[in-house]
C-alpha positions as CSV (number, residue, x, y, z in Angstrom):
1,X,-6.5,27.1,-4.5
2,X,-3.7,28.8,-6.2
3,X,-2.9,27.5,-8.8
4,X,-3.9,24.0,-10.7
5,X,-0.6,22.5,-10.4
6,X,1.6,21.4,-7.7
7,X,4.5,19.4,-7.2
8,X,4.4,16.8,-4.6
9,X,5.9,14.0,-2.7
10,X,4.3,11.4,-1.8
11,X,6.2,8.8,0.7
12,X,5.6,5.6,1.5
13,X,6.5,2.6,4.0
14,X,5.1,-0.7,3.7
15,X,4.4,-3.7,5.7
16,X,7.4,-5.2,3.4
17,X,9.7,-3.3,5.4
18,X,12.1,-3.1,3.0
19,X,12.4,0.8,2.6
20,X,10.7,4.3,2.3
21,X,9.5,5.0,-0.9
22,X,9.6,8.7,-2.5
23,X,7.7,9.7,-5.5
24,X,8.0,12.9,-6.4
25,X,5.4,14.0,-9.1
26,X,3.5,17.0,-10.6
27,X,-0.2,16.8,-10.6
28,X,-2.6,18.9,-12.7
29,X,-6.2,19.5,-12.9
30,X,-7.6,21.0,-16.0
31,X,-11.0,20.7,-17.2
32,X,-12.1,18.9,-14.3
33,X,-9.8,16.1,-14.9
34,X,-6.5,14.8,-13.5
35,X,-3.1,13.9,-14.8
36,X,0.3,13.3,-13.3
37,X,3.7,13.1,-14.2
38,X,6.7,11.3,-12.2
39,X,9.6,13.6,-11.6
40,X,12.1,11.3,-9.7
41,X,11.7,8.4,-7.6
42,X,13.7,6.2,-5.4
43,X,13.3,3.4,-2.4
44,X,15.7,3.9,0.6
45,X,15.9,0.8,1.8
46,X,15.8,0.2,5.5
47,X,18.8,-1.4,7.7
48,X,18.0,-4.5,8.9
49,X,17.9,-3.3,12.4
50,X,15.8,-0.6,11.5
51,X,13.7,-2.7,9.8
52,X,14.2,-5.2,13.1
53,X,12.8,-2.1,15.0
54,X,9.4,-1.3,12.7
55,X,9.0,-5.1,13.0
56,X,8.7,-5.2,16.6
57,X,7.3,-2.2,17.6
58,X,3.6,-3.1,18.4
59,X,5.7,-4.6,21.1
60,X,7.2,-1.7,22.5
61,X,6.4,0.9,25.7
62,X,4.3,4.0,25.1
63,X,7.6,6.2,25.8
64,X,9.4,4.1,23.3
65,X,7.0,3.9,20.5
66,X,6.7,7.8,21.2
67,X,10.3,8.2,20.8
68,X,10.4,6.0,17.9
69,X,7.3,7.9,16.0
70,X,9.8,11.2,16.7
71,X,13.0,10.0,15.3
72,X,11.0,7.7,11.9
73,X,9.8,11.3,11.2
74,X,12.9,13.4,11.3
75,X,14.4,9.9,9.5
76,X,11.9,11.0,6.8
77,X,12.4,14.6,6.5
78,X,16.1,14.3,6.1
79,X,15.9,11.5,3.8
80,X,13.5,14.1,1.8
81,X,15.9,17.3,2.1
82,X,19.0,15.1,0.8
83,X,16.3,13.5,-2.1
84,X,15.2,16.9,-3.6
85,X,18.8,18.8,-3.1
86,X,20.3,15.7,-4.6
87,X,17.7,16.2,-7.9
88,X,17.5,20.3,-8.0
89,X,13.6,19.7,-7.0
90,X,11.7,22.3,-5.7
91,X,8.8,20.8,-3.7
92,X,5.1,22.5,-2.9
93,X,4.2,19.6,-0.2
94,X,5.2,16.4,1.3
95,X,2.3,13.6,1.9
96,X,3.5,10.7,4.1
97,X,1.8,7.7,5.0
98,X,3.7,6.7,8.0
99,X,4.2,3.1,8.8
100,X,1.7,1.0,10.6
101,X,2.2,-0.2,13.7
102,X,-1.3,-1.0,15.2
103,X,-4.3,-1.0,12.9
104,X,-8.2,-2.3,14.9
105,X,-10.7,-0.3,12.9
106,X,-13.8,-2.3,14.7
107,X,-11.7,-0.8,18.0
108,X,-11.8,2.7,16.5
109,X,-7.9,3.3,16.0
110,X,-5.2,2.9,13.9
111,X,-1.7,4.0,14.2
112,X,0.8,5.5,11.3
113,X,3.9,6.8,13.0
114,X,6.3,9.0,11.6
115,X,5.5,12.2,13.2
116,X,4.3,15.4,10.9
117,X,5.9,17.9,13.0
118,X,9.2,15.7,13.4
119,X,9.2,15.7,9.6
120,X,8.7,18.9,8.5
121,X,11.1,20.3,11.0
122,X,13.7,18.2,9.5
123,X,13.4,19.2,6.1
124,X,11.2,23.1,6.3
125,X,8.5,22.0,3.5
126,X,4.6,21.6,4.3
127,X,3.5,18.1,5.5
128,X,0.3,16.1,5.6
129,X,0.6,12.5,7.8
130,X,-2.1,10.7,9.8
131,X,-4.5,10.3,6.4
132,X,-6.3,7.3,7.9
133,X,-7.3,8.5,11.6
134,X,-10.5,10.3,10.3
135,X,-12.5,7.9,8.4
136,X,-11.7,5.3,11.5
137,X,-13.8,7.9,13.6
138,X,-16.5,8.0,11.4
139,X,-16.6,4.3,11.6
140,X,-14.8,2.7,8.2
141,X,-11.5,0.8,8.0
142,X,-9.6,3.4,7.1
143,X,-8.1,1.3,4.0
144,X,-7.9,1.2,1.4
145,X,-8.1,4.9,0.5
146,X,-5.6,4.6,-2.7
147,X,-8.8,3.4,-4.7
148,X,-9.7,6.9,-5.2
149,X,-6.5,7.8,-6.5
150,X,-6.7,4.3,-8.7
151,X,-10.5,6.3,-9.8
152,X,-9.0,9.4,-11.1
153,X,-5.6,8.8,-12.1
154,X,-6.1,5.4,-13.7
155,X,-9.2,5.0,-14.6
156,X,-9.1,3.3,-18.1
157,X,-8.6,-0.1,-16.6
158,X,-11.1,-2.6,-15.4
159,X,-9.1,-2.5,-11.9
160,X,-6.2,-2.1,-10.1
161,X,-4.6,-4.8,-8.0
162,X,-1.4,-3.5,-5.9
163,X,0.8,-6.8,-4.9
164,X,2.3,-5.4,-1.6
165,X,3.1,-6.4,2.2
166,X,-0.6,-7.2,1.8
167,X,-2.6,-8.0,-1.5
168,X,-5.8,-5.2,-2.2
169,X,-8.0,-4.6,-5.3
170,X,-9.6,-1.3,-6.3
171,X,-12.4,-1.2,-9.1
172,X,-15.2,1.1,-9.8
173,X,-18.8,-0.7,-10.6
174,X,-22.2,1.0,-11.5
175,X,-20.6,4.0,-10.6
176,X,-19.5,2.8,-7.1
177,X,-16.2,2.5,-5.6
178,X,-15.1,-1.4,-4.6
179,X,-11.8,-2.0,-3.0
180,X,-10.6,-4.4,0.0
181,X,-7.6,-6.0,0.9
182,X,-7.4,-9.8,-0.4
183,X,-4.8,-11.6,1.1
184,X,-1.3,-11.2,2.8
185,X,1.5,-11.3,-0.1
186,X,5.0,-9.7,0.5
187,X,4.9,-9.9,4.3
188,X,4.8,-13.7,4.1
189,X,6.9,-14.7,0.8
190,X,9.2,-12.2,2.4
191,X,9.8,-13.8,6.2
192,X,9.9,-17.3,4.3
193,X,12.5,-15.8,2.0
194,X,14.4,-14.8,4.9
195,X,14.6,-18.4,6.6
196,X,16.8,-19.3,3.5
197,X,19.1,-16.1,4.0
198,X,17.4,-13.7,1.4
199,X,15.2,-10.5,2.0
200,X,13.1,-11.5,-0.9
201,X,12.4,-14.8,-3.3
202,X,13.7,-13.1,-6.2
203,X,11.1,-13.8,-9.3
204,X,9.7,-16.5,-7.4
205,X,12.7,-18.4,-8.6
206,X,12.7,-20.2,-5.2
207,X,8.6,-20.7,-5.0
208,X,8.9,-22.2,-8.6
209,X,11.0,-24.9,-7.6
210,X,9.1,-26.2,-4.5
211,X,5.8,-28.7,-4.7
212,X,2.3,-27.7,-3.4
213,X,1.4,-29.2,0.0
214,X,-2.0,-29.7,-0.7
215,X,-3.3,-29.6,3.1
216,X,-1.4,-26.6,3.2
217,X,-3.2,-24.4,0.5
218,X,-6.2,-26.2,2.0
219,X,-5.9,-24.6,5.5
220,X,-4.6,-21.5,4.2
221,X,-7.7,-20.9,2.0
222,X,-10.6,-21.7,4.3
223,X,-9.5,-19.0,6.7
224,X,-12.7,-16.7,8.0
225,X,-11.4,-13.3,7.1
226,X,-11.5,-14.6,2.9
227,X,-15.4,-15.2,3.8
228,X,-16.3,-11.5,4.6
229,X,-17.8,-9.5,2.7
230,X,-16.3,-6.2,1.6
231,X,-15.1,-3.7,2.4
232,X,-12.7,-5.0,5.0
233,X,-9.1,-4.6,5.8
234,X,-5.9,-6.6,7.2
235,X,-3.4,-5.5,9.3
236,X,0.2,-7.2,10.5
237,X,-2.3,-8.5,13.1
238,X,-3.8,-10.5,11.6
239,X,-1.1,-12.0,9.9
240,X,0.7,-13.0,12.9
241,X,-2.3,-14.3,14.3
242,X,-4.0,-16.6,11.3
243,X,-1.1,-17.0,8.8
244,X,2.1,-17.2,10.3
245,X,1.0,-20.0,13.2
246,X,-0.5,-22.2,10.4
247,X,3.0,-21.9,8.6
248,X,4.9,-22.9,11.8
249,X,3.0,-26.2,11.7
250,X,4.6,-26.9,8.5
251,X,8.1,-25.9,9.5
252,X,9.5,-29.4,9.1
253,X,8.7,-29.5,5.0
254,X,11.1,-27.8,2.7
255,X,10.6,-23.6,2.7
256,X,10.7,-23.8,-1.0
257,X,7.4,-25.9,-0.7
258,X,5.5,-24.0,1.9
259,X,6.4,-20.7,-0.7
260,X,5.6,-22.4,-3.6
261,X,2.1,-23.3,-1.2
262,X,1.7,-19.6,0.0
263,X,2.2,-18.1,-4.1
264,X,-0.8,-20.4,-5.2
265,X,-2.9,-19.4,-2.5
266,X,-2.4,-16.1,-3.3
267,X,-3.3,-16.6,-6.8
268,X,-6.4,-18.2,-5.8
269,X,-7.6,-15.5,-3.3
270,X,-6.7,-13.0,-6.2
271,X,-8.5,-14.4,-8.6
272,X,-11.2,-15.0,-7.1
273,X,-12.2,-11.8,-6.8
274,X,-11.9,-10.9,-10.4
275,X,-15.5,-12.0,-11.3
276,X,-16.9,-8.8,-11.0
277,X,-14.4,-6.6,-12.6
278,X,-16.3,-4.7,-15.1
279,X,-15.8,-4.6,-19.2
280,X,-13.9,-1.1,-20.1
281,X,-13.4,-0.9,-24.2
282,X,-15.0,-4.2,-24.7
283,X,-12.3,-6.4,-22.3
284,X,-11.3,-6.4,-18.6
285,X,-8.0,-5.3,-17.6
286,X,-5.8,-5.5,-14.8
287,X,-3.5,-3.0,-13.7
288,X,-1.0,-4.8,-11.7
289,X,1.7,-2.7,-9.4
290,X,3.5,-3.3,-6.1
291,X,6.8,-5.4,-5.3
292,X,4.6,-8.4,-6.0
293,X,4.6,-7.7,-9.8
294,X,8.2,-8.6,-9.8
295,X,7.2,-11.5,-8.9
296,X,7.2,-13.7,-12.1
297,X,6.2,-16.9,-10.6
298,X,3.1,-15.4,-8.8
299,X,2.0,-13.3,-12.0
300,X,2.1,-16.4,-14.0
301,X,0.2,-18.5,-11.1
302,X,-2.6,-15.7,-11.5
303,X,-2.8,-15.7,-15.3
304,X,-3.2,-20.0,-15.2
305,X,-6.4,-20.6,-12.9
306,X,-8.9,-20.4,-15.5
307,X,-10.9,-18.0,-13.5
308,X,-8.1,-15.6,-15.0
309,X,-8.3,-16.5,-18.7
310,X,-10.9,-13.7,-19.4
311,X,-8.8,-10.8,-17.4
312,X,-5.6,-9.3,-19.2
313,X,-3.3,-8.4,-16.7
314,X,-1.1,-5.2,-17.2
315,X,1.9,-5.2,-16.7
316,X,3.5,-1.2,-16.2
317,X,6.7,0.2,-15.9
318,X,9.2,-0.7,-13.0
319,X,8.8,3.0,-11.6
320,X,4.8,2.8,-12.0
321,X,4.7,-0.8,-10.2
322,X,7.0,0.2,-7.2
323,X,6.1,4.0,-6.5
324,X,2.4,3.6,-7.4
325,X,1.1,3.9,-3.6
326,X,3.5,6.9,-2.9
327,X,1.9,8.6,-5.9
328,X,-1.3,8.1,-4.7
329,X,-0.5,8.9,-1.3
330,X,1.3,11.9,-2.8
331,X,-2.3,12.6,-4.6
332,X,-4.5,11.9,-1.2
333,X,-2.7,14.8,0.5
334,X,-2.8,17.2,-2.3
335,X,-7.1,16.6,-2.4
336,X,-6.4,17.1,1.7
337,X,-5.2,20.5,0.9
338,X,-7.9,21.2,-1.8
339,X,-10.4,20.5,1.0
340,X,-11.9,17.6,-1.1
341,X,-12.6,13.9,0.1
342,X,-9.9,11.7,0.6
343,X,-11.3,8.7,1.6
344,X,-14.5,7.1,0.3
345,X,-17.4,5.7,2.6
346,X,-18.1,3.2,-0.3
347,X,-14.8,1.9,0.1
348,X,-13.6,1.8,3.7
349,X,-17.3,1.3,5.6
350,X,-17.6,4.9,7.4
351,X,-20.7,6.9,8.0
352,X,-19.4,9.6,5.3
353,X,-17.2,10.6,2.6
354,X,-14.0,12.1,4.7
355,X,-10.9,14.6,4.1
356,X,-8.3,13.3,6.4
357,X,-4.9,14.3,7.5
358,X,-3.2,16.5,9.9
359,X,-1.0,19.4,8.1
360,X,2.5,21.3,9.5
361,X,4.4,23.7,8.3
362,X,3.5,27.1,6.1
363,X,0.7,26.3,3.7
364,X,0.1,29.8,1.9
365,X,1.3,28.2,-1.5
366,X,-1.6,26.7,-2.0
367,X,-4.2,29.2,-0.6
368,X,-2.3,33.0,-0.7
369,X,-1.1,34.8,2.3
């Protein structure tokens, strides 16, 4: 490599659907050890036909999900251009996880669109997209990969737990790499949310003023996938196979109750896998980031099963908890271009350690002409 620091954007759209996130931030390595720093950050939030159209994609033709991968990614790249003209930014490389639209590790494939090519045609800087593909042909889940970013950019906490579309926890124990995806979180509060008119419970104002239907959080809790072992994964799949049906059952109780329902069981699935978080500095803390961590009610719900009472929970700023993944991601493709693993085999279940992504555009910045 060039040089030992590098300016990147990392970009990121969630099963939330509520936007793209950007993060633009400068990495370093020195002495064999990372750092970061955020430059500017932002969330362009979706239309909700546009958001309509991510949602029912998996439904779609071949042709028209082709089409659709082609336009997200030019979406992206001008969405970047106007982002770094807007801020004076001068950027080495953009990293974009896509959005996923079909995601079947145990059938070998997983699909992020928001074409590369598409991207960096639309906004002329160097782009890395598709991070997940590889480790899926070497046999792992292909998620989560941000626990390596979670190892070496924030690795004085006990873990990291990232409240998103989907609920997944990142630690590092005896010198090996844990992470796995918990439970659905934002995708579900959200589409309940939306039955009362609102794109999100705001603070869980609306989940704190319902009652808990006990056969419910029952149901809920004894699905299979919560019996696996790690490391596994969840997709929107899933969700609108196991979750949203049981929901429907209940669509005659108030939607206040069936949230406030949902928000406990997520605090139970959460903390039941904070047993094995290990002791840092004498104490085990929890970094908490993602939409969900605006999400009073649900913080508070974690913090009060007793399981909890040993674990502090971390709270960071509002850019940290809403940009963290599209820092990491930002991160991921900057290791891509330093030829370095990516994705761990500890983690995600493959055969090997892997450096995924596929990379456009001129890249002699970071290796000379």
């Amino acid at each position: 490599m060039k040089n030992n620091t590098y300016t990147i954007a990392g970009l990121m759209s969630g099963t939330s659907l509520d936007g793209l996130d950007i993060a633009v931030c400068e990495f370093k390595y020195l002495n064999n050890v990372w750092s970061y720093k955020t430059i500017a950050a932002t969330t362009i939030a979706y239309t909700d036909s546009f958001s309509q159209e991510l949602n029912n994609a998996m439904r779609l033709s071949g042709e028209a999900l082709i089409s659709l991968d082609r336009s997200f990614g030019s979406m992206q790249g001008s969405y970047v251009a106007d982002f770094i003209k807007k801020h004076a930014l001068s950027i080495d490389l953009i990293s974009a996880h896509g959005h996923t639209i079909f995601h079947n590790p145990k059938q070998g494939y997983t699909l992020q669109i928001g074409n590369g090519a598409s991207l960096y045609a639309a906004c002329g800087i160097p782009v890395v997209t598709d991070l997940r593909s590889v480790d899926v042909a070497f046999g792992g889940q292909g998620a989560p990969l941000v626990p390596l970013g979670d190892e070496l950019l924030f690795a004085q906490y006990s873990g990291c737990l990232n409240l998103g579309g989907i609920a997944n926890i990142s630690y590092v124990s005896n010198g090996k790499n844990i992470a796995f995806d918990i439970c659905a979180v934002n995708i579900v509060l959200n589409a309940l949310a939306l039955k009362l008119g609102k794109s999100f419970d705001e603070s869980g104002t609306i989940a704190r003023s319902g009652t808990l239907i006990e056969a419910l959080l029952k149901q809920l809790n004894e699905l299979a996938f919560y019996k696996k072992a790690a490391p596994k994964s969840l997709g929107r799949e899933w969700v609108d196979a196991d979750i949203f049906p049981i929901l429907e059952t209940y669509s005659a109780s108030p939607v206040a109750d069936v949230l406030h329902t949902y928000v406990m069981h997520c605090a139970q699935q959460i903390v039941s896998c904070l047993k094995e978080l290990p002791v840092k500095n004498n104490q085990k803390q929890l970094f908490i980031t993602g939409g969900g961590a605006f999400n009073t009610y649900l913080i508070e719900c974690i913090a009060s099963c007793s399981d909890a009472n040993d674990v502090t929970l971390v709270i960071p700023d509002s850019d940290t908890i809403q940009y963290k993944e599209a820092i990491i991601f930002g991160f991921l493709g900057l290791l891509r271009m330093m030829n370095k693993p990516n994705a761990k085999s500890t983690v995600t279940g493959a055969s090997v350690d892997s450096i995924g992504g596929a990379v456009y555009g001129d890249i002699s910045c970071f290796y000379g002409e």
